[in-house]
C-alpha positions in Angstrom: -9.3 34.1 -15.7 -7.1 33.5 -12.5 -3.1 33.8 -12.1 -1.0 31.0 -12.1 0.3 31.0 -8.8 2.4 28.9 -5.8 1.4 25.7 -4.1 -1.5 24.6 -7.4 -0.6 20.5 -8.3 -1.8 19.0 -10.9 -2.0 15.0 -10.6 -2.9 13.3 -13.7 -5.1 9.7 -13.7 -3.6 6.5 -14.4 -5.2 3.8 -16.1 -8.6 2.3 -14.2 -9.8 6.0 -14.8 -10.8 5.5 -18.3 -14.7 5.8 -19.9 -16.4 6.1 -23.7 -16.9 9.8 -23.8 -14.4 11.1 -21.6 -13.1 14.5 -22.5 -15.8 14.9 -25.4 -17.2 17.9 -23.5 -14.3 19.7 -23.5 -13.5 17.9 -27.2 -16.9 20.3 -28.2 -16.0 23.6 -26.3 -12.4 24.0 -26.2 -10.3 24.9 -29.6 -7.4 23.6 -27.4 -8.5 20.5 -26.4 -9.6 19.6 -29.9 -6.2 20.5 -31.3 -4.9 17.3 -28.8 -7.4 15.1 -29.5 -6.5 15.5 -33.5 -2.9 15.4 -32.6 -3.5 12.2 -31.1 -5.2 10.7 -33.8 -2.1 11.9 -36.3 0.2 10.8 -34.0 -1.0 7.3 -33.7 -2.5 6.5 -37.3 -5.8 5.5 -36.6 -9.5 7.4 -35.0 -8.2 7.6 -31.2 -11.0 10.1 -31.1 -13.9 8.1 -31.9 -12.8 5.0 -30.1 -12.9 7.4 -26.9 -16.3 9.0 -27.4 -18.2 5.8 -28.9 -16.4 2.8 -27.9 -16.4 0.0 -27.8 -16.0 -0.3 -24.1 -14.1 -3.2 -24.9 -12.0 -2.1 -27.3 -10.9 1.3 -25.3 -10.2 -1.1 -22.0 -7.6 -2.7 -23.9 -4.3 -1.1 -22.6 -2.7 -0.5 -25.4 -6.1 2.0 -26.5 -6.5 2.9 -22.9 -2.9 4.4 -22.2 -3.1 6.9 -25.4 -6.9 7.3 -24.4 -6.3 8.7 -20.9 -2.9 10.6 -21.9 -4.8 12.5 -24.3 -7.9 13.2 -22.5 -5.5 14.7 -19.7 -3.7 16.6 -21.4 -6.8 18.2 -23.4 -8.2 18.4 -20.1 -4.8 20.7 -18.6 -4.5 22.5 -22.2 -8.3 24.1 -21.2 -7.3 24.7 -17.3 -4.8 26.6 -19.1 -6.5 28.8 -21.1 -9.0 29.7 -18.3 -4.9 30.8 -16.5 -5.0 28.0 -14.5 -1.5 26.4 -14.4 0.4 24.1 -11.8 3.5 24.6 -10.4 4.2 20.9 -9.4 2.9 18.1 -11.2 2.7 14.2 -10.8 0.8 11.5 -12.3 0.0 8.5 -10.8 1.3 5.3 -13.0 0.3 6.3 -16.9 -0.9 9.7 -15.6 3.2 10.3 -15.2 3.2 10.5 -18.6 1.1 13.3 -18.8 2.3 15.0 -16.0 5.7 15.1 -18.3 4.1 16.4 -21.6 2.5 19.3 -19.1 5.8 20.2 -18.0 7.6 20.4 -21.3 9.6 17.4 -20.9 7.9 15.0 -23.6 6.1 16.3 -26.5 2.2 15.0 -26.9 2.7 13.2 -29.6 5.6 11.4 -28.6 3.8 10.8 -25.3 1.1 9.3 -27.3 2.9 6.9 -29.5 5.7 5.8 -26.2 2.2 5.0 -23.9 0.5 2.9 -27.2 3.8 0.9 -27.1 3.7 0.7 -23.5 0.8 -0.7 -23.4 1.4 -3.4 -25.9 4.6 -4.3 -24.2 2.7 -4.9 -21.0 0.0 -7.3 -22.4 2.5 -9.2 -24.4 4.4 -9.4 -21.4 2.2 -11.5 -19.7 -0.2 -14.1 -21.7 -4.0 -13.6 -20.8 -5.8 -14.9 -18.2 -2.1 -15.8 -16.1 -1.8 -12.4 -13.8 -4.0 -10.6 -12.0 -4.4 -7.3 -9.8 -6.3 -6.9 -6.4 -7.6 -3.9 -4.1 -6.7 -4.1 0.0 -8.5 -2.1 2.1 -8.1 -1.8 5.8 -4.1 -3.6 6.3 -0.8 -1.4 6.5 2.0 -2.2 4.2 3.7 -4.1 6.1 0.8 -6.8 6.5 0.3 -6.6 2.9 3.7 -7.4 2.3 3.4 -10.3 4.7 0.6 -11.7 3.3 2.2 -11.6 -0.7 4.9 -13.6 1.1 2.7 -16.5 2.3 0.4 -16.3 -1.0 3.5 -17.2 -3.4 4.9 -20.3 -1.9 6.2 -23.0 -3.9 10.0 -22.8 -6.1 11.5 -19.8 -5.9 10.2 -17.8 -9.3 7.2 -20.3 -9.7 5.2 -17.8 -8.8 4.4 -14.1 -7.7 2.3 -11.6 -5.5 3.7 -8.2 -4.7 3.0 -4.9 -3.8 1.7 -2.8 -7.3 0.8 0.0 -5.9 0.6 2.2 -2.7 -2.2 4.4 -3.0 -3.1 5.5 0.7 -2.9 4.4 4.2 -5.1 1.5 3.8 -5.7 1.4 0.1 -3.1 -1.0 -1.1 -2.8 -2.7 -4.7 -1.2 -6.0 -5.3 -0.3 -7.9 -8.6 1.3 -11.6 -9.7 0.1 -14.8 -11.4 -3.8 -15.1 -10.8 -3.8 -17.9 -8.3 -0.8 -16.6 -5.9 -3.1 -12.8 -5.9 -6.2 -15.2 -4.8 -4.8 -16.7 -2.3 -3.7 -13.5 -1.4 -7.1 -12.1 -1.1 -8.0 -15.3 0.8 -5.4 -14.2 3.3 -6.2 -10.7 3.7 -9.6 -11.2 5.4 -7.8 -13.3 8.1 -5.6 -11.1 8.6 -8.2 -7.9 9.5 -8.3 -6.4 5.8 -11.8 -4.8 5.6 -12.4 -5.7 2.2 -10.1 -7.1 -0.6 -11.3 -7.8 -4.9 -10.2 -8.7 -7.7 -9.7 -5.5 -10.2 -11.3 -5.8 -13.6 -7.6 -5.4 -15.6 -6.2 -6.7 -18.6 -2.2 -7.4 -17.3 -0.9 -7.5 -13.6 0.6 -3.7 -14.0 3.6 -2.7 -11.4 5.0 -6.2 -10.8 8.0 -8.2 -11.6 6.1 -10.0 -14.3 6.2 -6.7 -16.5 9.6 -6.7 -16.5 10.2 -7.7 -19.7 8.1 -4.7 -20.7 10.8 -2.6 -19.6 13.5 -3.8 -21.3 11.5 -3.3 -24.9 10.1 0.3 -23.4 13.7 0.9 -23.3 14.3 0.5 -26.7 11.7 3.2 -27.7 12.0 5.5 -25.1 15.3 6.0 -26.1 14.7 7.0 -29.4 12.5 10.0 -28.1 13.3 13.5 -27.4 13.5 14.7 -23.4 13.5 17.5 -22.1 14.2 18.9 -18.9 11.1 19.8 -17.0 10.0 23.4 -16.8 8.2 22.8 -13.5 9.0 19.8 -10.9 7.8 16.6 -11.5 7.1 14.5 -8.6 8.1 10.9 -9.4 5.4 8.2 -8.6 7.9 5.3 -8.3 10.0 6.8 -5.3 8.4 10.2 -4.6 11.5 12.0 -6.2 11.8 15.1 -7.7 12.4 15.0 -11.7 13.7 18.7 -12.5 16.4 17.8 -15.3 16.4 15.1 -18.3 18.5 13.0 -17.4 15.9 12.3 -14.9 12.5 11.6 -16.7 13.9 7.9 -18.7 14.8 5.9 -15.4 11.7 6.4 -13.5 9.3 5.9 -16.3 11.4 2.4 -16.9 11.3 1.5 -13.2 7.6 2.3 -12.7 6.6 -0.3 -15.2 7.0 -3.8 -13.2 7.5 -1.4 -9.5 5.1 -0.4 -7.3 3.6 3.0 -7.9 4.1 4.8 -4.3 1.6 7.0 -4.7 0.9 8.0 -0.8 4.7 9.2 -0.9 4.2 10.6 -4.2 1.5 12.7 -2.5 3.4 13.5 0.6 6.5 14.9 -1.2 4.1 17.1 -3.2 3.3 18.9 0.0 6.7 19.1 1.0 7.4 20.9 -2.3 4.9 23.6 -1.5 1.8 21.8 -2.8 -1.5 23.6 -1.2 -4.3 22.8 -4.2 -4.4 19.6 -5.9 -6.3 19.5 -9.0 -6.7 16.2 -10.3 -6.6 17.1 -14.6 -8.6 14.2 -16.7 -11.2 11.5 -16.1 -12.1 10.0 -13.2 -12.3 11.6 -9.0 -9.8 8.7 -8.1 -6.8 10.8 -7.2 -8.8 13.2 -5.4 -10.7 10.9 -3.1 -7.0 9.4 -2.1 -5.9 13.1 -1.3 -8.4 13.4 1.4 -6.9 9.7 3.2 -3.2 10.7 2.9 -3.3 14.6 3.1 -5.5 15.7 6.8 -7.3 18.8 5.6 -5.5 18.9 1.9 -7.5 20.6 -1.0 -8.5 19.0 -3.9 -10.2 19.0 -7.1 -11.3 17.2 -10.1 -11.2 18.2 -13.6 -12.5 16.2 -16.4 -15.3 18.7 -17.8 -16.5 21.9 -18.0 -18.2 21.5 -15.0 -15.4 20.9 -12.8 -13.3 23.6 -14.2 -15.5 26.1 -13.4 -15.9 24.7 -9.6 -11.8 24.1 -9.1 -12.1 27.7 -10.5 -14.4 29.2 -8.1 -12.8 27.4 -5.4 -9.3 29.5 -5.9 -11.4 32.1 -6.0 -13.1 31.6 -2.6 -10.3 30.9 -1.2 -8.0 33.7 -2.3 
């Protein structure tokens, strides 16, 4: 066991960080994380469970499956860091992952969670018919070139059509989404203008645009029938880098972040500023914890989405005390 103590973050995964089997390790050796993953399926009506450890893959990359997937693998995945005395005092969650950063903190209950990110994820898809939008990866431009170039990629009538910043993920690692043929031009435009490498992301809606809005409104609806809380540690806000310490705090980001860009680099930043020192990323996927290392010189980080890693992050604090 190891204290709770200052300056431990936990960031919590976002959708993209999905896989069949994720969390089944801890599923098979943790009482805790089992209790979640049956809560889950109770919560939602049908075998969330089994769609996560056997698939199919195509099924659980649906957004409406892979939003309560990922929430409840994180939050199986903090429930064990927890009974090994491993707590945060900051949290964050990058896109979806706020989500579980919130049911961590005390602000949402899990199975609330569960059911508000399965409606979530319907409203986004229906938001925007398939095959219209798209998402791409920057690599190598600052913001500001990327904005210029979403500018020059969506000519045309005003509203015809879109490219904009989604998300912001590091210094050089920048996300953009709109209607499929303004985000290829937009990758066209990139390599002219220096990007080092720009592609098309393997998604099912154009998340973190002003396509999605429409998502919001109808998230509104729900969210608003569902308890909140106020948080009983910060929660750093992905859609402005804010602090969330009270309620009336938690509803207007998580309806803002649906068709805005995720700022994730400030998200990150403001962490640090809050007295972040180790970042333990809690649930599948090392995505978070690569982009620590590119926004954060010298930063700390871990990853946590099996036995495995628990007991390295573990050792680590250890080591380091």
């Amino acid at each position: 066991m190891i204290e709770n103590r200052a300056g431990v973050v936990f960031q919590f995964p976002g959708q993209g960080s999905q896989a069949v089997g994720m969390g089944r390790a801890f599923y098979e050796t943790s009482a805790a994380a089992k209790a979640i993953f049956e809560e889950a399926n109770d919560a939602l009506g049908f075998d969330l469970k089994r769609l996560i450890f056997e698939g199919p893959e195509s099924e659980l990359a649906l957004t409406a499956n892979t939003q309560p997937a990922v929430l409840t693998a994180s939050v199986a995945a903090a429930a064990v860091c927890a009974e090994h005395g491993l707590r945060p005092a900051l949290v964050a969650g990058h896109s979806l992952g706020e989500y579980s950063a919130l049911v961590v903190a005390g602000a949402l209950a899990f199975a609330d969670a569960a059911r508000i990110v399965r409606r979530r994820g319907e409203f986004m898809q229906e938001a925007v018919p398939a095959g219209t939008g798209a998402m791409a990866a920057m690599l190598g431009l600052d913001l500001e070139t990327v904005e210029s170039v979403c500018a020059e990629a969506a000519p045309g009538p005003e509203g015809a059509e879109i490219v904009e910043v989604a998300n912001i993920n590091s210094p050089g690692q920048i996300v953009v989404a709109g209607h499929r043929a303004a985000v290829e031009r937009a990758v066209a435009l990139a390599a002219s203008r220096g990007g080092r490498k720009s592609v098309l992301l393997p998604v099912s809606a154009p998340f973190h645009c002003s396509l999605l809005a429409p998502a919001a409104e109808r998230l509104a609806h729900e969210l608003g029938r569902v308890p909140v809380s106020d948080p009983a540690i910060p929660v750093v806000r992905n859609i402005d880098g804010g602090v969330s310490r009270v309620a009336a705090d938690v509803r207007p980001a998580l309806l803002r972040q649906v068709a805005s860009p995720v700022r994730w680099t400030a998200c990150v930043q403001r962490l640090a500023d809050e007295g972040g020192g180790v970042f333990v990323e809690v649930g599948p996927g090392r995505v978070l914890t690569g982009l620590l290392k590119r926004i954060l010189d010298g930063a700390r980080g871990f990853s946590v989405e099996d036995p495995a890693g628990l007991e390295k992050a573990i050792a680590g604090m250890r080591g380091a005390a």
